[in-house]
ROVEX-365802 format. One record per residue (C-alpha): residue number from 1; residue in three letters; x, y, z. Coordinates in pm, whole numbers. Last residue first. Layout:
BEGIN
FIKOL   num   residuo     east    north       up
FIKOL   NUM       ALA        X        Y        Z
...
***
This chain:
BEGIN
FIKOL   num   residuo     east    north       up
FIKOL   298       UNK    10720    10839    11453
FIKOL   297       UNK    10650    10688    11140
FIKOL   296       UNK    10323    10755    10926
FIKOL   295       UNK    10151    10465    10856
FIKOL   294       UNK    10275    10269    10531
FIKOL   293       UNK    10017     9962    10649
FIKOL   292       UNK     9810    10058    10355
FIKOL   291       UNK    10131    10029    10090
FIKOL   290       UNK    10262    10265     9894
FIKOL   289       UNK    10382    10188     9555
FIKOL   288       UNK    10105    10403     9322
FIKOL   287       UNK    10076    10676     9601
FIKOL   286       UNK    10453    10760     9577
FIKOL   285       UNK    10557    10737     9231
FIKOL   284       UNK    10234    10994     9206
FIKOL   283       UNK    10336    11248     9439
FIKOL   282       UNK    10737    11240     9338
FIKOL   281       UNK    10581    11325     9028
FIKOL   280       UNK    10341    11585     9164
FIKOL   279       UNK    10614    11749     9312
FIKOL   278       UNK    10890    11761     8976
FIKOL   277       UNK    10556    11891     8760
FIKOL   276       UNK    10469    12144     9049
FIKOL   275       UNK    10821    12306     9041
FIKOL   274       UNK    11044    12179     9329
FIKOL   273       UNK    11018    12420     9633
FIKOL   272       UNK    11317    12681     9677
FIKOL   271       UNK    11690    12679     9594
FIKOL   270       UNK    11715    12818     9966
FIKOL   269       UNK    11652    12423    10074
FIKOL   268       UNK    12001    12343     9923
FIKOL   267       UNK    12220    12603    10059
FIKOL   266       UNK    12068    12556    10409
FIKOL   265       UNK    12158    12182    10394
FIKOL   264       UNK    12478    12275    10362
FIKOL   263       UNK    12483    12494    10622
FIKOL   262       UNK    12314    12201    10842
FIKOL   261       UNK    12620    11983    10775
FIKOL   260       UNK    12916    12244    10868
FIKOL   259       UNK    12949    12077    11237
FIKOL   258       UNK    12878    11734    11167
FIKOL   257       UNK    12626    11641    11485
FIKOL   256       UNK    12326    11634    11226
FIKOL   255       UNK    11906    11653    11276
FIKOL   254       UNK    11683    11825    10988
FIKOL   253       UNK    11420    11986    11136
FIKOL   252       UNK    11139    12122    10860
FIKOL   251       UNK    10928    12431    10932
FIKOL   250       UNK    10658    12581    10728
FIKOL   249       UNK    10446    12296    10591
FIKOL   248       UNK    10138    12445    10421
FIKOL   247       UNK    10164    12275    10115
FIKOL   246       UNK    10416    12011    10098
FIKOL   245       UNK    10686    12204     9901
FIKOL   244       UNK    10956    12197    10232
FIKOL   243       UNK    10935    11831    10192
FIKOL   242       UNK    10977    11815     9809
FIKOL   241       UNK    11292    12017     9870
FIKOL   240       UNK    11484    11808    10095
FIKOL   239       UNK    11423    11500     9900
FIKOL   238       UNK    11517    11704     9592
FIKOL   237       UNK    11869    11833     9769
FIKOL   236       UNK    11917    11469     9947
FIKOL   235       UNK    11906    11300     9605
FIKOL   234       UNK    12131    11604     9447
FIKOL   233       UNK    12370    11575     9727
FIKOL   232       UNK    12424    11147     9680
FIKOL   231       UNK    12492    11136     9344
FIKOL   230       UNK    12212    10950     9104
FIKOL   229       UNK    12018    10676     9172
FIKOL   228       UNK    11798    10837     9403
FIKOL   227       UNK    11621    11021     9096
FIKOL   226       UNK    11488    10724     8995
FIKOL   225       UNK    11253    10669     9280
FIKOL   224       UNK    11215    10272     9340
FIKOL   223       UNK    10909    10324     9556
FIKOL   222       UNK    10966     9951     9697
FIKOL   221       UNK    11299     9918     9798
FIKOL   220       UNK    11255    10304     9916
FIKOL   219       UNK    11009    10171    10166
FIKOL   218       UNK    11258     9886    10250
FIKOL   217       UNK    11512    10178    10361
FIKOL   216       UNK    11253    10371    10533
FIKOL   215       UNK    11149    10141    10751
FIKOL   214       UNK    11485    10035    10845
FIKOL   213       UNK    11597    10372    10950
FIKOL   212       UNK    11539    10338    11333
FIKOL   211       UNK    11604     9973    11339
FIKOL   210       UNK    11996    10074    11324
FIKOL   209       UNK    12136     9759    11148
FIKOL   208       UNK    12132     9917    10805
FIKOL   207       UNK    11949     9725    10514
FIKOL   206       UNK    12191     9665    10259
FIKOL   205       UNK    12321     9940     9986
FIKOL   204       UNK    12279    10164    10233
FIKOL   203       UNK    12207    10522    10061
FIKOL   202       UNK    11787    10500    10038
FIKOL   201       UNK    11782    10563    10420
FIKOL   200       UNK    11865    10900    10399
FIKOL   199       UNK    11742    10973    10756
FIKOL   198       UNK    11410    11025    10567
FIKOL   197       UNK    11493    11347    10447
FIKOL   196       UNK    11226    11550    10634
FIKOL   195       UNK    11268    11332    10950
FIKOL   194       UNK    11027    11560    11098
FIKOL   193       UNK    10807    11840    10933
FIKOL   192       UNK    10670    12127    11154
FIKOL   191       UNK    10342    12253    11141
FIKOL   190       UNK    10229    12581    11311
FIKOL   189       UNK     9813    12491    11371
FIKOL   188       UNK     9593    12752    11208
FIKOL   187       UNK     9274    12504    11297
FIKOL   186       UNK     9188    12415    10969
FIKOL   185       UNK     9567    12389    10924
FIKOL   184       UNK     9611    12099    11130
FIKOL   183       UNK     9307    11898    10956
FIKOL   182       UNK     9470    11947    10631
FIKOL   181       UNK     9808    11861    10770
FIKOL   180       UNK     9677    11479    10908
FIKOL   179       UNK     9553    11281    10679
FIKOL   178       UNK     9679    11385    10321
FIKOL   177       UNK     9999    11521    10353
FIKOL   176       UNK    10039    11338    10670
FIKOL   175       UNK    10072    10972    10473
FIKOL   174       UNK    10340    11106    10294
FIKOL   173       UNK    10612    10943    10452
FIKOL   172       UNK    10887    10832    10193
FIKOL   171       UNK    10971    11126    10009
FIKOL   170       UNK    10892    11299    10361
FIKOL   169       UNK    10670    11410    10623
FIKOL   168       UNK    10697    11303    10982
FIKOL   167       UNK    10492    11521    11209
FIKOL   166       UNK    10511    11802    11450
FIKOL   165       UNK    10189    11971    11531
FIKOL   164       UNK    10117    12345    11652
FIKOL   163       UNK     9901    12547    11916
FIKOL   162       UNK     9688    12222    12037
FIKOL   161       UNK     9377    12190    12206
FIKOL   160       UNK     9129    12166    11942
FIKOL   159       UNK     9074    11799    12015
FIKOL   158       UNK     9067    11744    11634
FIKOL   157       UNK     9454    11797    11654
FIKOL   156       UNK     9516    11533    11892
FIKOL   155       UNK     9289    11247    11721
FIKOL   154       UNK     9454    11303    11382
FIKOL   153       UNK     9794    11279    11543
FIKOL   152       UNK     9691    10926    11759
FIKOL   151       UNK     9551    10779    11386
FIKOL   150       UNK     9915    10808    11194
FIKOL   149       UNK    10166    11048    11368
FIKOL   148       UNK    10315    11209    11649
FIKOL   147       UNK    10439    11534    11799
FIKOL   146       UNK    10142    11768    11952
FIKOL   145       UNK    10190    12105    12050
FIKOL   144       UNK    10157    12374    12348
FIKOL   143       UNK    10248    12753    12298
FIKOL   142       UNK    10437    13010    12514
FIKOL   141       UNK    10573    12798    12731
FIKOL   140       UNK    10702    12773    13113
FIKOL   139       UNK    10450    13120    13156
FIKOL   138       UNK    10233    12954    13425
FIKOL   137       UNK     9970    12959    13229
FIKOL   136       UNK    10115    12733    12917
FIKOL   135       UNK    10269    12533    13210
FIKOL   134       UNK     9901    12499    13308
FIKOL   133       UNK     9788    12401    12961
FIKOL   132       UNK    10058    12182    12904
FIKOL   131       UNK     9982    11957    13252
FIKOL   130       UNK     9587    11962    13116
FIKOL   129       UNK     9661    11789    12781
FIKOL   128       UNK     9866    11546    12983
FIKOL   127       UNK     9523    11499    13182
FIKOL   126       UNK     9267    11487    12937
FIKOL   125       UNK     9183    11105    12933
FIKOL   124       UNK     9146    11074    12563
FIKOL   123       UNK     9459    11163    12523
FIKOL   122       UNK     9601    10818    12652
FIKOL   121       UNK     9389    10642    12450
FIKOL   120       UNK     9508    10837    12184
FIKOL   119       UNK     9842    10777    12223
FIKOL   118       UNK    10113    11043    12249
FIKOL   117       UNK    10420    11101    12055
FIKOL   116       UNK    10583    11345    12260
FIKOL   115       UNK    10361    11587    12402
FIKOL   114       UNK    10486    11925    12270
FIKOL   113       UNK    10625    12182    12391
FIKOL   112       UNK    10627    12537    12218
FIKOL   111       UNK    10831    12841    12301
FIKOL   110       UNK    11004    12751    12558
FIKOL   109       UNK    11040    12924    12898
FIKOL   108       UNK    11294    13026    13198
FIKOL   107       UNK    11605    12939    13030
FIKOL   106       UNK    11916    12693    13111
FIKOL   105       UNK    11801    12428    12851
FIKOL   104       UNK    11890    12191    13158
FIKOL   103       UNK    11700    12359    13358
FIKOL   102       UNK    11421    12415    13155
FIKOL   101       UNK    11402    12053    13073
FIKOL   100       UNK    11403    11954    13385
FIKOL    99       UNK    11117    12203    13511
FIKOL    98       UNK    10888    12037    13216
FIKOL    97       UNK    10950    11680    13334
FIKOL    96       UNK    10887    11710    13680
FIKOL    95       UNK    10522    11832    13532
FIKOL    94       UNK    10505    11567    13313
FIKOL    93       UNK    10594    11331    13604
FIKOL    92       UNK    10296    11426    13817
FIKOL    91       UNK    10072    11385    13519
FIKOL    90       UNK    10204    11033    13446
FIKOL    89       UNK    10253    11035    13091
FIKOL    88       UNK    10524    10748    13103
FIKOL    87       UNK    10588    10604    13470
FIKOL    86       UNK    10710    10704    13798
FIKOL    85       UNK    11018    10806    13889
FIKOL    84       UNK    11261    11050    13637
FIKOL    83       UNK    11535    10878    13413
FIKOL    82       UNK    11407    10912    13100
FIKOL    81       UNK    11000    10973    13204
FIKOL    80       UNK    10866    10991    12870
FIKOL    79       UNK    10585    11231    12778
FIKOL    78       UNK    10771    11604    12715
FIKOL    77       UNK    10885    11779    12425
FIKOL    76       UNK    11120    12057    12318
FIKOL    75       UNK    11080    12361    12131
FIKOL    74       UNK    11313    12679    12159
FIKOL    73       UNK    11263    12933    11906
FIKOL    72       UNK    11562    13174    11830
FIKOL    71       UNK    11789    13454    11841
FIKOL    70       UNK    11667    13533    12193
FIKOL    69       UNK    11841    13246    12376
FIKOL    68       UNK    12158    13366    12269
FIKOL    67       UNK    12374    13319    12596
FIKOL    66       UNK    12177    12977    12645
FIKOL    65       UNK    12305    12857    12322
FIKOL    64       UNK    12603    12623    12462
FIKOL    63       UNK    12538    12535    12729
FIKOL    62       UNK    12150    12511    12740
FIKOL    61       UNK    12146    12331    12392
FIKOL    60       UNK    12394    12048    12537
FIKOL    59       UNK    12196    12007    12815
FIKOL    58       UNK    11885    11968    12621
FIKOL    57       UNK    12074    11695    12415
FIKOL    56       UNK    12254    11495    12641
FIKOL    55       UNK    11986    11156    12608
FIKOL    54       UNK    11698    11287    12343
FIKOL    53       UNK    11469    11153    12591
FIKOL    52       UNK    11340    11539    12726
FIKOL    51       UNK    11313    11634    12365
FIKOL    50       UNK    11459    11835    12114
FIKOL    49       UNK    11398    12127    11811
FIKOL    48       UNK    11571    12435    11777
FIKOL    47       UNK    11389    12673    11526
FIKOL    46       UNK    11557    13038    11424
FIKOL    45       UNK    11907    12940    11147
FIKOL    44       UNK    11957    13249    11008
FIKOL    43       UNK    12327    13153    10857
FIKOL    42       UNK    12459    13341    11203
FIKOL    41       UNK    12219    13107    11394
FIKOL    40       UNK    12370    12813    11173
FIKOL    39       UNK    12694    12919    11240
FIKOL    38       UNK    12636    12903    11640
FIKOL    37       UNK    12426    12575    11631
FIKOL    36       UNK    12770    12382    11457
FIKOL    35       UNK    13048    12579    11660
FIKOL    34       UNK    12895    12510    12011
FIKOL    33       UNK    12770    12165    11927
FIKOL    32       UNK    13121    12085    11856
FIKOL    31       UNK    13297    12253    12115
FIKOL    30       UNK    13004    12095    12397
FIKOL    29       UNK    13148    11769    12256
FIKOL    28       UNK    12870    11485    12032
FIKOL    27       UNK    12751    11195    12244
FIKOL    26       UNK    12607    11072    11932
FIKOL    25       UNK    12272    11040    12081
FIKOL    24       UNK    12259    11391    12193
FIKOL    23       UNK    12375    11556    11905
FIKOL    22       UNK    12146    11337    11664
FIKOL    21       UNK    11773    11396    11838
FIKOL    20       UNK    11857    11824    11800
FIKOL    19       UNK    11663    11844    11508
FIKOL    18       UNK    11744    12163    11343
FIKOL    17       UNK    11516    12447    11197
FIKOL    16       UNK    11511    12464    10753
FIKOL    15       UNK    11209    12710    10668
FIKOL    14       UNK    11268    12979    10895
FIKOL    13       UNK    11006    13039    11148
FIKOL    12       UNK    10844    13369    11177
FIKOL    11       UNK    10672    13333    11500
FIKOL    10       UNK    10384    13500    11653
FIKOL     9       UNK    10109    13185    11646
FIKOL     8       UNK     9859    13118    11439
FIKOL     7       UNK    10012    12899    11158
FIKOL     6       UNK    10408    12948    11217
FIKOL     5       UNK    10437    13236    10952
FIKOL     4       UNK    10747    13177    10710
FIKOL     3       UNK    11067    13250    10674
FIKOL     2       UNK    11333    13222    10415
FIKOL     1       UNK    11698    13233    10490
***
């Protein structure tokens, strides 16, 4: 699988990592996680991506990958207390926060954490920022990041202090492409798409009951892409595709708790980026029918 350099840091980061959101939610076995992160290691599979809130999912990671820690990059996330005392972004909490996670990931360090969708205001007061920097010292991570979108991204990577940025960029979330990446790479940030296929939301015929995807689903009302009407794996392959085009993004996490799901999605990012005439299509459809209150979604 292709790889490319994660903006200033050491890592070669193959272009497809996984988003580990779905195997925790879904309750999915040990077994299964076990057989679907193994084959996609073997397939080259390198980025892991989850998050303290992510119910089961960092426990799930450190059972079942902890013997191969070295065959990839860990990144997980921090902000929310999910099930600790005290509240969101306390300081105290963060750092209660970090040592769970590497527990349960059953490791000594990650490679990047990032706060998790963090507001400006909240940045503004310097004290997360300060809880990654002294886990950055104390060895518990080898980079920090920022996860969010819209406005609060844009603030976090203009504060300088961040080592990468995780943000959603898709066929029907493009508002990073223009606000927030350029700024990210000015300052040799890794970037890392989320909900790179848009949780496929264009495929319910009515609009789905899980809040999470509704967005998306009356976006693609509106941007009325033709090439969605067509079979289901050659929407998902272009969709995949024009995410892993956007300049400069190197890494995109696709979630799944089907075992053989992200080796299919392997086959279809290694046909490459979409030529420039298929991207700048999907470019135009998209800033002719968005709307101003399309913020990026976290």
């Amino acid at each position: 699988m292709e790889r490319r350099a994660f903006g200033k840091t050491d890592m070669m980061v193959s272009v497809l990592g996984f988003g580990a959101a779905e195997i925790g939610f879904s309750n999915a076995s040990e077994e299964t996680v076990d057989r679907l992160l193994g084959t996609a290691l073997d397939a080259g599979l390198n980025v892991i991506d989850t998050a303290e809130c992510y119910n089961t999912s960092e426990e799930l990671i450190g059972k079942t990958m902890s013997h191969r820690r070295d065959d990839f990059y860990l990144f997980t996330k921090c902000g929310h207390t999910s099930g600790l005392d005290g509240e969101d972004w306390n300081p105290s909490m963060l750092e209660e926060s970090i040592d769970r996670s590497l527990k349960r990931l059953k490791t000594d360090y990650v490679d990047t954490i990032h706060l998790h969708s963090c507001s400006e205001d909240i940045l503004r007061q310097g004290d997360v920022i300060d809880v990654l920097k002294r886990a950055k010292e104390k060895g518990k991570t080898r980079y920090i990041g920022y996860s969010g979108d819209h406005t609060d991204a844009l603030y976090a990577i203009k504060t300088g202090a961040f080592d990468t940025f995780e943000t959603s960029v898709s066929i029907a979330d493009q508002e990073a492409v223009d606000l927030t990446i350029p700024e990210a790479v000015k300052r040799g940030m890794g970037i890392i798409a989320k909900r790179p296929i848009a949780n496929v939301a264009w495929n319910y015929s009515e609009k789905p009951e899980n809040g999470y995807y509704q967005e998306y689903w009356e976006r693609f009302n509106e941007l009325d892409y033709p090439f969605l009407k067509g079979e289901l794996p050659e929407a998902v392959e272009k969709a995949l595709r024009f995410t892993l085009t956007v300049p400069d993004v190197h890494t995109a996490i696709v979630g799944t708790a089907k075992p053989d799901r992200w080796i299919q999605n392997a086959k279809l990012a290694a046909k490459g980026n979409l030529s420039e005439k298929e991207y700048n299509q999907i470019r135009d459809l998209y800033n002719r029918a968005a709307k101003k209150e399309w913020a990026g979604q976290v």
